[in-house]
Each structure stands twice: as structure tokens, then as C-alpha cells.
C-alpha atoms as an extended CHARMM CRD file, in Angstrom:
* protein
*
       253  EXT
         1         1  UNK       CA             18.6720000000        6.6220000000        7.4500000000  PROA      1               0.0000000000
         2         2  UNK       CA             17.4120000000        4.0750000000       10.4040000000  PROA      2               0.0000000000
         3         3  UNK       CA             18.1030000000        0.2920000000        9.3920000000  PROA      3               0.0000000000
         4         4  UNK       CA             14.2230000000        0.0290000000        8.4670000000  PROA      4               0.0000000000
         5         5  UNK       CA             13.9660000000        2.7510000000        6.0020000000  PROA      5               0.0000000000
         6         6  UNK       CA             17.2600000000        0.9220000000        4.2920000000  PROA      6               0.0000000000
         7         7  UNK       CA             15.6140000000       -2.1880000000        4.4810000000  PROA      7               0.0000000000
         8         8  UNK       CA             12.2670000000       -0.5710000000        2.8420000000  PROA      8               0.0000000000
         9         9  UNK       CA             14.6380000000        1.1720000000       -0.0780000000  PROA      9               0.0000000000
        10        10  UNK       CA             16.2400000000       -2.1530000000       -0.9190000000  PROA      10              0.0000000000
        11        11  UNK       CA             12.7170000000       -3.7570000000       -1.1360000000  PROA      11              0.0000000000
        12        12  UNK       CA             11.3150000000       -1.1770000000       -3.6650000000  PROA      12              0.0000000000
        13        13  UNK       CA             14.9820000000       -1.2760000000       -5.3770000000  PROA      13              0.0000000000
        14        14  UNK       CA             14.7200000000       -5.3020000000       -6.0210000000  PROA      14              0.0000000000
        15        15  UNK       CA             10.9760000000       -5.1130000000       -6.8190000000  PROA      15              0.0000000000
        16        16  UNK       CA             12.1170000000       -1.8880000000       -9.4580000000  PROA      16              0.0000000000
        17        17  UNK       CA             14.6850000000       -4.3790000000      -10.6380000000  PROA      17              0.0000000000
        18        18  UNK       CA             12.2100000000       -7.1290000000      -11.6940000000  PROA      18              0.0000000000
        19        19  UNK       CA              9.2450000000       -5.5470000000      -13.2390000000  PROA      19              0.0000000000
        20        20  UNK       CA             10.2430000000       -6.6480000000      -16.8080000000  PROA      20              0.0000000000
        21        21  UNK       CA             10.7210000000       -9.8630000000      -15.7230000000  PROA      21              0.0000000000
        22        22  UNK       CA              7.9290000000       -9.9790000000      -13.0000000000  PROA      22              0.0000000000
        23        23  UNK       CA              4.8100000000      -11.1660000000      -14.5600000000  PROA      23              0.0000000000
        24        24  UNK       CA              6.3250000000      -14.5680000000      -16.4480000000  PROA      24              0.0000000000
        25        25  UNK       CA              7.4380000000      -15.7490000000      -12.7140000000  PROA      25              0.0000000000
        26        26  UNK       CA              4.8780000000      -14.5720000000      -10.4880000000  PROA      26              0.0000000000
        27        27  UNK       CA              3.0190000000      -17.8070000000      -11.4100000000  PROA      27              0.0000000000
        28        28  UNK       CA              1.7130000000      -18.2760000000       -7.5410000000  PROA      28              0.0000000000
        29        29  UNK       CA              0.9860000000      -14.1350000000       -7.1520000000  PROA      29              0.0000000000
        30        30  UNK       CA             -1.8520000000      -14.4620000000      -10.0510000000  PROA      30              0.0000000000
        31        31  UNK       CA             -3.3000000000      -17.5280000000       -8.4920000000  PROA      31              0.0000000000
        32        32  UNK       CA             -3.5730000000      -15.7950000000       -4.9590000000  PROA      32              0.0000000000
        33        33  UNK       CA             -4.9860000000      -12.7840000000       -7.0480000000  PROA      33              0.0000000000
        34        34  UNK       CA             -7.4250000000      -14.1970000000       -8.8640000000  PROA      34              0.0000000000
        35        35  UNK       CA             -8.8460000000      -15.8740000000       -5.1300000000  PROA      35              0.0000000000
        36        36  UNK       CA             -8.7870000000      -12.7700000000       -3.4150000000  PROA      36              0.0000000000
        37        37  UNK       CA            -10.7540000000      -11.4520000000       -6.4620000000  PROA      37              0.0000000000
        38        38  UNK       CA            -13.3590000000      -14.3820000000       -6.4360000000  PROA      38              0.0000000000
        39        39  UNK       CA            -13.9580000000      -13.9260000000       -2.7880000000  PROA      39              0.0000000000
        40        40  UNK       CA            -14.4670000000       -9.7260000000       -2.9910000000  PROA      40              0.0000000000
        41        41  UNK       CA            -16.7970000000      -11.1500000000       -6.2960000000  PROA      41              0.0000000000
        42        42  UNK       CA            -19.1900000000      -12.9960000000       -3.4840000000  PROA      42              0.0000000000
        43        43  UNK       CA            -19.5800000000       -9.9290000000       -1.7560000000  PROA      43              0.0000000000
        44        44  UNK       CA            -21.6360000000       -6.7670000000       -1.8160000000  PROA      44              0.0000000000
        45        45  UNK       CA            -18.6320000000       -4.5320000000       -1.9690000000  PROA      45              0.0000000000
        46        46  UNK       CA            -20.3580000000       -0.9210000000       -3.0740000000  PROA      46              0.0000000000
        47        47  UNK       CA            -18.8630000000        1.1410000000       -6.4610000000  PROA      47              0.0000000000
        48        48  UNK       CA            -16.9150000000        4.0360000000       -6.3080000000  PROA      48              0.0000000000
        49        49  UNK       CA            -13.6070000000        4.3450000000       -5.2480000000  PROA      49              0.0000000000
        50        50  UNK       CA            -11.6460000000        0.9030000000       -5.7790000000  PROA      50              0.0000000000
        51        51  UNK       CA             -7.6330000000        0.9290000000       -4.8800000000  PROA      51              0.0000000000
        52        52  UNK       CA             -5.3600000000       -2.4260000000       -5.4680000000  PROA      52              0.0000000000
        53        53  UNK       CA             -2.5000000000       -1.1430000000       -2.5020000000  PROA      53              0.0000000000
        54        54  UNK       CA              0.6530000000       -2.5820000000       -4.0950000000  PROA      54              0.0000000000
        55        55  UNK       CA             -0.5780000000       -2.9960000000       -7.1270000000  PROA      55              0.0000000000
        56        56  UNK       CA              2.8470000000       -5.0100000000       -9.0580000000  PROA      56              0.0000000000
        57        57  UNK       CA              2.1350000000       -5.4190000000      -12.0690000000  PROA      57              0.0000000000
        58        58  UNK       CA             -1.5830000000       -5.2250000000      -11.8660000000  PROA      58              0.0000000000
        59        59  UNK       CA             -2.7790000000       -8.6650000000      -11.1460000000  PROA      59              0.0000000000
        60        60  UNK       CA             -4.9720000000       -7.8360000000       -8.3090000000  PROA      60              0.0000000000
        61        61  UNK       CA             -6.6540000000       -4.8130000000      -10.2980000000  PROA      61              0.0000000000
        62        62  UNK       CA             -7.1640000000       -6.4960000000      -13.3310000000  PROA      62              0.0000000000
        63        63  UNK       CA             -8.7840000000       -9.8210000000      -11.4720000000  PROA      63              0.0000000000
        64        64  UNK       CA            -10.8620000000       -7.8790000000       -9.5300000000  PROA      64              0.0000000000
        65        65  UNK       CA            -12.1060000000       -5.5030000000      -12.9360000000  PROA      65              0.0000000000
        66        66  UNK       CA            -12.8150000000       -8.7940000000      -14.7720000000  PROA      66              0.0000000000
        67        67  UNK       CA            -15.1230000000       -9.9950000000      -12.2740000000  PROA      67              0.0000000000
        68        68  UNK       CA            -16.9130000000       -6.5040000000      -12.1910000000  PROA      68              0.0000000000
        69        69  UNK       CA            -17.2370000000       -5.0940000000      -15.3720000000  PROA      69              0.0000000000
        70        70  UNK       CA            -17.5550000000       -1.3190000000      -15.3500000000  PROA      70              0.0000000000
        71        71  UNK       CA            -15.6310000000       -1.0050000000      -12.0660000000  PROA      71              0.0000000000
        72        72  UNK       CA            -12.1710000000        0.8150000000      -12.3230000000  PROA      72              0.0000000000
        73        73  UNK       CA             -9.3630000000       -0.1830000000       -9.9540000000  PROA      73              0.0000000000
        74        74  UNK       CA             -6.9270000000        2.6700000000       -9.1250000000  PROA      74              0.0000000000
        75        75  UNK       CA             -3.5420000000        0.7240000000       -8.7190000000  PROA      75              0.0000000000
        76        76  UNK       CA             -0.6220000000        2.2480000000       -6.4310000000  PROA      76              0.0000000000
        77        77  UNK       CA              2.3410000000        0.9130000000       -5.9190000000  PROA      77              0.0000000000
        78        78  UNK       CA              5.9950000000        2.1800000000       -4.7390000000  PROA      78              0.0000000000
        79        79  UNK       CA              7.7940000000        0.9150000000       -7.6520000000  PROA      79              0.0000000000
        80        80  UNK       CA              7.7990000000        3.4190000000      -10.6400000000  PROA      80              0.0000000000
        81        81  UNK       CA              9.0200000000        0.3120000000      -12.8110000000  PROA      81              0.0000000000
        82        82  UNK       CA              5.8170000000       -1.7300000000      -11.7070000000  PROA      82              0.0000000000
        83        83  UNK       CA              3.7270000000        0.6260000000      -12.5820000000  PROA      83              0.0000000000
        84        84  UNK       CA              5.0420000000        1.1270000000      -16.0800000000  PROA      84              0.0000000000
        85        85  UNK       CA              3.9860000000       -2.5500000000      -16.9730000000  PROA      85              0.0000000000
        86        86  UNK       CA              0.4710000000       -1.6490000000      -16.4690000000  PROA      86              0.0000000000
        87        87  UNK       CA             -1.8930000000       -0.5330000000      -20.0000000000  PROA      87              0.0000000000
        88        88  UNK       CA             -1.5940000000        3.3370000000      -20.3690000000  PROA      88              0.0000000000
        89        89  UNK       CA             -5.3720000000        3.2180000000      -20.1820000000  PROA      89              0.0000000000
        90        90  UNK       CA             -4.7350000000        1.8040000000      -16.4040000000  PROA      90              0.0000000000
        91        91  UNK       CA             -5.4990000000        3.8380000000      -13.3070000000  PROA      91              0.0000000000
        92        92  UNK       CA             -1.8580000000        4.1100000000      -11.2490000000  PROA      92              0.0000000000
        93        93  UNK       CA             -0.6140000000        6.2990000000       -9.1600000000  PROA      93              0.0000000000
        94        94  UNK       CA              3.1890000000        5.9110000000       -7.2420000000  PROA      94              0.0000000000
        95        95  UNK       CA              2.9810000000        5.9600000000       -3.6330000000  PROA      95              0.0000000000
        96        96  UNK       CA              5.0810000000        5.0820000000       -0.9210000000  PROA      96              0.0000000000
        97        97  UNK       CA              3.4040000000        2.6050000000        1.3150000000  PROA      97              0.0000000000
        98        98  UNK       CA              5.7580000000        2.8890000000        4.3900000000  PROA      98              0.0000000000
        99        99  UNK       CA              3.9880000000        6.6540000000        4.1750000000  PROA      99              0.0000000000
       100       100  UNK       CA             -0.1580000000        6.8890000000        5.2360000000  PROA      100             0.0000000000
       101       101  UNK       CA             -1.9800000000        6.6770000000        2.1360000000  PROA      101             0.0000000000
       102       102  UNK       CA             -3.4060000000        9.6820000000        0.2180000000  PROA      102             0.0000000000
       103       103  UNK       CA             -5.7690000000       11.7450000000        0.9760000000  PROA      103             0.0000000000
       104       104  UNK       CA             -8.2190000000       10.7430000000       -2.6740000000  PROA      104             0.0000000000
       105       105  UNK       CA            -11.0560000000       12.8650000000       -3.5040000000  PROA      105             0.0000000000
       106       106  UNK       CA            -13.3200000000       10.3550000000       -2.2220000000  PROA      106             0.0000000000
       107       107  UNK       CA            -13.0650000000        7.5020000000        0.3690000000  PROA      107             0.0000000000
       108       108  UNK       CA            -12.5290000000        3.8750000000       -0.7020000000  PROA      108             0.0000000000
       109       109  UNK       CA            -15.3240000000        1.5390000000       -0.4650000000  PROA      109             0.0000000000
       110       110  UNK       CA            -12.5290000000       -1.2380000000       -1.5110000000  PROA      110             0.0000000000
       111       111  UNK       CA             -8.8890000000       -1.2170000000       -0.4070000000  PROA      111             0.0000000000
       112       112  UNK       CA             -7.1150000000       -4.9120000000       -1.8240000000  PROA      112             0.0000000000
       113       113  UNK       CA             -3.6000000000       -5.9710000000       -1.2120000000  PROA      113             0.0000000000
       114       114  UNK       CA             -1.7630000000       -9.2360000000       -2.4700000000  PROA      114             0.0000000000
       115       115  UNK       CA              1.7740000000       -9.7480000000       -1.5430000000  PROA      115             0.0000000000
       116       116  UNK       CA              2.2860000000       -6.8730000000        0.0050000000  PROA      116             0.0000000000
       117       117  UNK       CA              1.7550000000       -6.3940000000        3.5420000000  PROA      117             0.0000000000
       118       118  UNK       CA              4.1390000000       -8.5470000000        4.5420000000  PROA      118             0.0000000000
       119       119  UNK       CA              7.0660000000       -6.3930000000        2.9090000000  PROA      119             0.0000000000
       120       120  UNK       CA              5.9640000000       -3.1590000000        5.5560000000  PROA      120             0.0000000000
       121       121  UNK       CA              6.6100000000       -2.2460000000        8.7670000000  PROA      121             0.0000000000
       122       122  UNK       CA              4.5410000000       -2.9120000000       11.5440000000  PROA      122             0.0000000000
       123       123  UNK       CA              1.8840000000       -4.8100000000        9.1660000000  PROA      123             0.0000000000
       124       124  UNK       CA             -0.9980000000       -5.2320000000       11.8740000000  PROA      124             0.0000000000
       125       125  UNK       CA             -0.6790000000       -1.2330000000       12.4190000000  PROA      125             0.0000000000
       126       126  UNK       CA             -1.2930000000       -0.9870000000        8.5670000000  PROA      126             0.0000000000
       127       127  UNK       CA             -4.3390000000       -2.8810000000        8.0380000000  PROA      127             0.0000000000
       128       128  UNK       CA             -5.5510000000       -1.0520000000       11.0740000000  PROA      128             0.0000000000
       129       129  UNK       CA             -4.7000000000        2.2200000000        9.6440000000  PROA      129             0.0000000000
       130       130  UNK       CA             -5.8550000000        1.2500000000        6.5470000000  PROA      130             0.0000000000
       131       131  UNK       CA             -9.2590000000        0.1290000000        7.6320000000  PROA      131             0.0000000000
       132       132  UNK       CA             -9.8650000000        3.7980000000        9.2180000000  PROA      132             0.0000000000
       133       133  UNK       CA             -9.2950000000        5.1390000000        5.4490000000  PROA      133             0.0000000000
       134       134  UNK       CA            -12.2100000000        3.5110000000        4.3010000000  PROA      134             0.0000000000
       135       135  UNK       CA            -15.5370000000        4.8280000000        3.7610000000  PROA      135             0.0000000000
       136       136  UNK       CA            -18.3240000000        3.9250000000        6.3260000000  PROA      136             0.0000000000
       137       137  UNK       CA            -19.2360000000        0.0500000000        5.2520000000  PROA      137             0.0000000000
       138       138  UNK       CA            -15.9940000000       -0.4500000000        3.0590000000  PROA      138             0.0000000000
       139       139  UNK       CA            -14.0200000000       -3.2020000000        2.6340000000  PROA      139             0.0000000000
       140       140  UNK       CA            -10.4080000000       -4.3940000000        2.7430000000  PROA      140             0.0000000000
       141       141  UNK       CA             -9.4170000000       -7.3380000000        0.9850000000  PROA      141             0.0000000000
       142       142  UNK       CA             -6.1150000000       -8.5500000000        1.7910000000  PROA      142             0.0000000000
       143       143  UNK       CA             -3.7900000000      -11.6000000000        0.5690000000  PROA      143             0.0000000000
       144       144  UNK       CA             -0.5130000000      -11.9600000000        2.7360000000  PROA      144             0.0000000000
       145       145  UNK       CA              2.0440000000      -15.0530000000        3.7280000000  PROA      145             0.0000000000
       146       146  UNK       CA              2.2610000000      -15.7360000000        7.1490000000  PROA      146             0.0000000000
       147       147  UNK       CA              4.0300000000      -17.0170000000        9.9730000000  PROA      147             0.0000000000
       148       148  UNK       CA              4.4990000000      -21.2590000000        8.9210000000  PROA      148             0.0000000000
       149       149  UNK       CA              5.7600000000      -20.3080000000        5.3830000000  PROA      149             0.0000000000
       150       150  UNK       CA              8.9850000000      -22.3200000000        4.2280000000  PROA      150             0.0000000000
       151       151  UNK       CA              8.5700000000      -24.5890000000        7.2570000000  PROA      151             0.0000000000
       152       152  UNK       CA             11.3020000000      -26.9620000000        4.9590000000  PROA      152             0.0000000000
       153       153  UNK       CA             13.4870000000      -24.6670000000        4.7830000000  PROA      153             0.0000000000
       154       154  UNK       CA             13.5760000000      -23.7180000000        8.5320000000  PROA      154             0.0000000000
       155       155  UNK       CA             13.8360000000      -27.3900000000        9.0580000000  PROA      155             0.0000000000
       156       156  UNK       CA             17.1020000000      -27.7050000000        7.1680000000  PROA      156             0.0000000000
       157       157  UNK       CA             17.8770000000      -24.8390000000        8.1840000000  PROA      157             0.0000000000
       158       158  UNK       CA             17.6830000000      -25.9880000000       12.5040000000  PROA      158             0.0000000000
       159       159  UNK       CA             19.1510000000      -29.3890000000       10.8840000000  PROA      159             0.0000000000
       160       160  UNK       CA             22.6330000000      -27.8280000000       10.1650000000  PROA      160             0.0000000000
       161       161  UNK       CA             22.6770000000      -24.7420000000       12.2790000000  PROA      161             0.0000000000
       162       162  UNK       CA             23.1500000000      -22.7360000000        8.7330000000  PROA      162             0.0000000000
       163       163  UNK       CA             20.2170000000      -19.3250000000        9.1650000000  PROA      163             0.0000000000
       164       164  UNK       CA             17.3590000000      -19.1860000000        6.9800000000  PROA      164             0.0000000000
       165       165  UNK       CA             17.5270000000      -16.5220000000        5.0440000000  PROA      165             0.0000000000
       166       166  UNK       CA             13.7960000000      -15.9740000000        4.4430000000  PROA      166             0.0000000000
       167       167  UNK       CA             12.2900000000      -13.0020000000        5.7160000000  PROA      167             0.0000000000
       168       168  UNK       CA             10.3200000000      -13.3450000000        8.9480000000  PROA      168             0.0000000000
       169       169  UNK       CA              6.5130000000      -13.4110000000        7.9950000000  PROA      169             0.0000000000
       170       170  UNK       CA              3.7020000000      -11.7600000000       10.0190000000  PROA      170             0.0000000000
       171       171  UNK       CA              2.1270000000      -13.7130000000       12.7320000000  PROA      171             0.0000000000
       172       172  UNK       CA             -1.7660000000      -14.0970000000       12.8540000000  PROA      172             0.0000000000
       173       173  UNK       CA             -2.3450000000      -13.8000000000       15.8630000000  PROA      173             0.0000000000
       174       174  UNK       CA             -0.2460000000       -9.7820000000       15.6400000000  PROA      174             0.0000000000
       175       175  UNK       CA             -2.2680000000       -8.9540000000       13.3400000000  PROA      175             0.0000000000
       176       176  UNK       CA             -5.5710000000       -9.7150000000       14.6680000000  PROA      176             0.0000000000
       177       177  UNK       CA             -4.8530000000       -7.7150000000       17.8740000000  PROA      177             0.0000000000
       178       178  UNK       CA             -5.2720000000       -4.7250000000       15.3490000000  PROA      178             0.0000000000
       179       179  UNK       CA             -8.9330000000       -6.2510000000       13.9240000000  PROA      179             0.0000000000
       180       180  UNK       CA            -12.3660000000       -6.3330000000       15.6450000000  PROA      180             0.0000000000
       181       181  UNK       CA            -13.1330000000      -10.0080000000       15.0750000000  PROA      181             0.0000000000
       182       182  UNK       CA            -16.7730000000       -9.0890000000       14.1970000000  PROA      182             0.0000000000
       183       183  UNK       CA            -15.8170000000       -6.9560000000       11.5460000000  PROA      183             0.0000000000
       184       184  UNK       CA            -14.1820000000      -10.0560000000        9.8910000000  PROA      184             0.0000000000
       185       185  UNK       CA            -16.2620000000      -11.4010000000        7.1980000000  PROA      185             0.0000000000
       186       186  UNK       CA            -13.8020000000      -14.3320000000        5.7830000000  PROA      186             0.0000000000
       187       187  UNK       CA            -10.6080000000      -15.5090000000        6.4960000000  PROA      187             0.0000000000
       188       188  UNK       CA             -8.8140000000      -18.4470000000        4.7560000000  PROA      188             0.0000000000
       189       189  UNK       CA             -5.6240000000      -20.2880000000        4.3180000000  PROA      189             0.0000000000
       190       190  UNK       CA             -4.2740000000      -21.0850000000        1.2520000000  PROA      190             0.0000000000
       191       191  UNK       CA             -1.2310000000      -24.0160000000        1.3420000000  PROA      191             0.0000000000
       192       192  UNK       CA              0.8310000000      -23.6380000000       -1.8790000000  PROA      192             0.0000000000
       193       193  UNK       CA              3.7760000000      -25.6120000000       -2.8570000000  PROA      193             0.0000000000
       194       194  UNK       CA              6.5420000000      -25.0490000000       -5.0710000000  PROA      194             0.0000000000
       195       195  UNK       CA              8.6560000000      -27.7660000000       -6.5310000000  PROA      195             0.0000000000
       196       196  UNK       CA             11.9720000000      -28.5260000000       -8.2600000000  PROA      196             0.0000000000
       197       197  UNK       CA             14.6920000000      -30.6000000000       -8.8590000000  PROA      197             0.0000000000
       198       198  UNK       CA             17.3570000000      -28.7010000000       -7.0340000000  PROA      198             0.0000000000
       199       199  UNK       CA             17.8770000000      -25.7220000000       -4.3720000000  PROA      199             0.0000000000
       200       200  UNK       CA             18.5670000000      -22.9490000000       -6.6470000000  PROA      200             0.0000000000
       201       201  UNK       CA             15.7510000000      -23.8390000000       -8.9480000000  PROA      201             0.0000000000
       202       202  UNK       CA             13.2520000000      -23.8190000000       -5.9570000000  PROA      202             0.0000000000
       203       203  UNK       CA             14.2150000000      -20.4040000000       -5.0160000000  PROA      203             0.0000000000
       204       204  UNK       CA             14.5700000000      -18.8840000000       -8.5410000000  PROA      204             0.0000000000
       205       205  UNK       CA             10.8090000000      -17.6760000000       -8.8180000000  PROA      205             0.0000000000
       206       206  UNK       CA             11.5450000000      -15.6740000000       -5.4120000000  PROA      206             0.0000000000
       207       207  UNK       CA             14.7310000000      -13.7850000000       -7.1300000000  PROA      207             0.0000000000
       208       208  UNK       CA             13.0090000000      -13.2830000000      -10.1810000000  PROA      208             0.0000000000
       209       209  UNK       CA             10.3960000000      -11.3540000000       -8.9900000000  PROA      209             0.0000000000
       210       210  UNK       CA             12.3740000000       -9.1310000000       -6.5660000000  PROA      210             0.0000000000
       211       211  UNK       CA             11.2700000000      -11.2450000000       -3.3940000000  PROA      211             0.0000000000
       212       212  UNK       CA             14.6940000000      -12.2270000000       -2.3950000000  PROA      212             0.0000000000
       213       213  UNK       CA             15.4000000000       -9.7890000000       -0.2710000000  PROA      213             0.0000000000
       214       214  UNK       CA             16.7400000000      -10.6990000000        3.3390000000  PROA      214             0.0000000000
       215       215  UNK       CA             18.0230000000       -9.4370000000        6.5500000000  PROA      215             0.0000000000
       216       216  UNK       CA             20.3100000000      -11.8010000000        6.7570000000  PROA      216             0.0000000000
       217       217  UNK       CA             23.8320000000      -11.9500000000        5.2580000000  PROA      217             0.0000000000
       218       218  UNK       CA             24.3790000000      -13.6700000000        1.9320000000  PROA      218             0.0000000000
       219       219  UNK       CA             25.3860000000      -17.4300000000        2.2670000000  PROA      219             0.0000000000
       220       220  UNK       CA             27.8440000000      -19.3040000000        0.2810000000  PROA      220             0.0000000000
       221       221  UNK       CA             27.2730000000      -21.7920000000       -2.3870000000  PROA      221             0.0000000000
       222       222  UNK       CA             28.8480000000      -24.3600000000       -0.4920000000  PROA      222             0.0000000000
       223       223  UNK       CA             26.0030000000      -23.4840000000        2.5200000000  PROA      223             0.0000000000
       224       224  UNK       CA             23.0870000000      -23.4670000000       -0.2380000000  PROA      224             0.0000000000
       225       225  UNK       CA             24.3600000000      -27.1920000000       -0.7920000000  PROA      225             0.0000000000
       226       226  UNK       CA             24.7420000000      -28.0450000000        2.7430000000  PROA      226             0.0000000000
       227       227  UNK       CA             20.9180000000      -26.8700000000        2.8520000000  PROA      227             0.0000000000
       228       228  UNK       CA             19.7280000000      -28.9950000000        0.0150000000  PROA      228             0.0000000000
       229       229  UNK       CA             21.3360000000      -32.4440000000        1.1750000000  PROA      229             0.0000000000
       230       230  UNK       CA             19.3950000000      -31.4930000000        4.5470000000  PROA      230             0.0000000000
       231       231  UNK       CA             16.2960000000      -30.5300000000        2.8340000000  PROA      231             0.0000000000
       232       232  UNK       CA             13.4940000000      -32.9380000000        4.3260000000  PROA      232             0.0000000000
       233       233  UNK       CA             10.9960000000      -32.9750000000        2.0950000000  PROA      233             0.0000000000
       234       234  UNK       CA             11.0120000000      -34.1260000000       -1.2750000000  PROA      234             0.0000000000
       235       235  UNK       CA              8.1650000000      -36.0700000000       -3.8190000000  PROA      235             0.0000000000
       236       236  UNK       CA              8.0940000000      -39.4550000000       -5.1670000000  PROA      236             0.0000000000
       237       237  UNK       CA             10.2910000000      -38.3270000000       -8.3810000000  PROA      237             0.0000000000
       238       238  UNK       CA             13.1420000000      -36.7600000000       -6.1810000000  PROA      238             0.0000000000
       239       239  UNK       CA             11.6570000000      -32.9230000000       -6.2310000000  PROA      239             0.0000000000
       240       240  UNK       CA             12.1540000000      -30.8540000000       -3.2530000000  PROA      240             0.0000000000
       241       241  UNK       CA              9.2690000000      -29.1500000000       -2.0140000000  PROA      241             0.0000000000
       242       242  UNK       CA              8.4530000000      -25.5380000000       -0.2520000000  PROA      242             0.0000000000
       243       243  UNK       CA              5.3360000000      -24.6160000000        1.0290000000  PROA      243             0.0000000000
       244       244  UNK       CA              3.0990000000      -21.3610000000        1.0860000000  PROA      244             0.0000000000
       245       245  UNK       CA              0.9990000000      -20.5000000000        3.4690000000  PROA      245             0.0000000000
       246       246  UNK       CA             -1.3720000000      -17.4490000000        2.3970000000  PROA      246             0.0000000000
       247       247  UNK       CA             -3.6530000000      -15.9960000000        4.5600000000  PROA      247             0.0000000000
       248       248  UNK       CA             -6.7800000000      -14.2450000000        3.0140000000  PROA      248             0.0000000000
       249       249  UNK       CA             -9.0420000000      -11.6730000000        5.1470000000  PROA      249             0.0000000000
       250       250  UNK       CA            -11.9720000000       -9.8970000000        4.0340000000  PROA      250             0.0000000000
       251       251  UNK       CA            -13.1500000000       -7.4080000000        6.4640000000  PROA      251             0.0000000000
       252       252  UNK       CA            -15.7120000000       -4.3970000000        6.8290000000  PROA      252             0.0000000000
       253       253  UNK       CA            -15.2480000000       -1.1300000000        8.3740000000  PROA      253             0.0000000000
């Protein structure tokens, strides 16, 4: 195995780990959802063939199915264990995203992802590849972080010469080399913070939902405290502070 497909197998591994526990932290994933849902609402996406690519739990599909009833959303997702938190009466099918996607009966006229893209290789070659897949006039509706995420942490991080840990995030501007800007119907930013008293409570909602993964080597506690004395921002009752920032693209084959 190459060093991505190991990194790709620890991914699904951690998110496989989580599922049980997924939905009570993934407080900022259902928010991002249910935007990405509200702006595909304001559309005139066609019926037919809906898929939620990365599917979790289901937060994408079931946001997007309240806002149009009578439209099914089939939800795919590499994590067997995700999958198994959704209703039996749910649509789901387990799929390796790393791999192109299947071949369905019919072609989407909606392909949405939240949280996902991020986590594959090459992202700008997916949404490329993924925009091909869609029917003639389809839609892809995608919610990622980006490139500025964490920018506290990289700041404390360039403070004391200890690495950030975080994953690296996709750059715009890479993955708009792989989009025809007129086919781009909305893009938006979405700046979310996070707060807590301390460093390890900040970062809990990450491990608990299997989004801790990192290239880097582990670091010790007493680096993790180095960190939080160094940690620049904080709000007027002594909370530190880390910021999202979520880019959401709607765009038509």
C-alpha cells in the first residue's frame, strides 16, 4: 500500500470508529448541512436521481428531503458504521470514494457533499470528475473547509515552532482550476467558530467525530500546553477560540 491509500484507510477507520458517537458532536456538520440544503432549496434542481456523496450519518440527505418532500436522497458513504445509523427505510449504499463513483441506473440530476471532499485525494480532480457524472443540466452541491481554517492554531503553532497537526485543507483557488467559472451558480463562505475553556476541550468535537486524523506525528501533552499558553485568541470570559472557514459551491453541468 502507497502512503495515500494508508492515509485514506485510517480516515474511513476513525470515521467507522465514531458513528455511534457522531451525530451528538457534529453540532457544526448539521448547521453547514442544513445551508447547503437551503441554498439547493432556492434552486430549480430537477427530480430523479438525488445522491448525498459522503453521506455520515445522513445529515445532508435528510436536510435536503425535508425541504423537498417526495424527493428521495440515495446516501453513500465509505463507512459501513455510518451508514448503519441511518433509518432502515433510508436509501444507502457503501462506496469507496477514493474509487470513481458507480455506474447508477440513471444519471444524477443532484450530487451533494458536506465534509467530505476535503478528506480525498486530489479534491479539485473530484468535483471535476464528479461534475462529468451528472446528467445534462445537473447539479453539484458541495460544502467543504478550506485553506484559512484554524488560522489560531497555525498562529500558535509559528509562535513556538511546535507543527500543527491539522490536516492541510484544499485551496480555492486548486479547485477552481478544475471548474468553468460560468457554470458556477453560488459560492459562499461560511466563518464558524468554536469555543472553550481549554485546548483539549476545543479539539474534542474533532476526535469525537473521527476528524482527528493527521499526517503529522502525535504531540505530547506537555506540547498541547505549550500550544494553549501561545494560543492568541481568546473572548472576553477567557475562552479560546478556532475558526471555520466553509466554502459552499453550487454549480451546473
Amino acid at each position: 500500500m502507497n502512503s495515500i491509500t494508508n492515509w485514506g484507510d485510517k480516515v474511513l477507520s476513525r470515521f467507522d470508529q465514531s458513528a455511534q458517537n457522531y451525530n451528538a458532536s457534529a453540532t457544526l456538520q448539521h448547521s453547514v448541512a442544513a445551508q447547503l440544503a437551503n441554498h439547493c432549496r432556492q434552486q430549480h434542481i430537477p427530480s430523479g436521481l438525488w445522491v448525498d456523496l459522503g453521506s455520515g450519518t445522513g445529515h445532508l440527505a435528510e436536510a435536503l428531503e425535508a425541504r423537498h418532500p417526495g424527493q428521495r436522497v440515495l446516501r453513500v458513504d465509505g463507512s459501513k458504521a455510518m451508514l448503519q445509523q441511518h433509518p432502515l427505510c433510508a436509501r444507502t449504499q457503501q462506496w469507496d470514494l477514493r474509487d470513481p463513483l458507480p455506474r447508477w441506473p440513471e444519471a444524477p440530476s443532484l450530487l451533494a457533499s458536506s465534509f467530505c471532499l476535503h478528506w480525498l485525494p486530489a479534491p479539485g480532480q473530484v468535483i471535476r470528475n464528479w461534475l462529468n457524472q451528472l446528467a445534462p443540466g445537473g447539479w453539484l452541491a458541495v460544502a467543504l473547509p478550506v485553506e484559512g481554517c484554524f488560522p489560531q492554531w497555525h498562529r500558535a503553532a509559528k509562535t513556538t515552532g511546535i507543527p500543527c497537526t491539522a490536516i492541510a485543507f484544499p485551496e480555492i483557488k486548486a479547485l477552481f482550476q478544475w471548474v468553468r467559472a460560468d457554470r458556477i451558480r453560488l459560492q459562499e463562505d461560511m466563518y464558524c467558530n468554536a469555543v472553550a475553556e481549554s485546548l483539549p476541550r476545543l479539539l474534542r468535537p474533532l476526535r469525537r467525530v473521527g476528524a482527528d486524523c493527521s499526517t503529522q506525528p502525535s504531540l505530547s501533552v506537555r506540547d498541547w500546553r505549550t500550544l494553549q499558553q501561545a494560543w492568541p485568541e481568546h473572548d472576553g470570559e477567557g475562552q479560546l477560540r478556532l475558526t471555520w472557514v466553509i466554502k459552499l459551491l453550487l454549480i451546473q453541468r
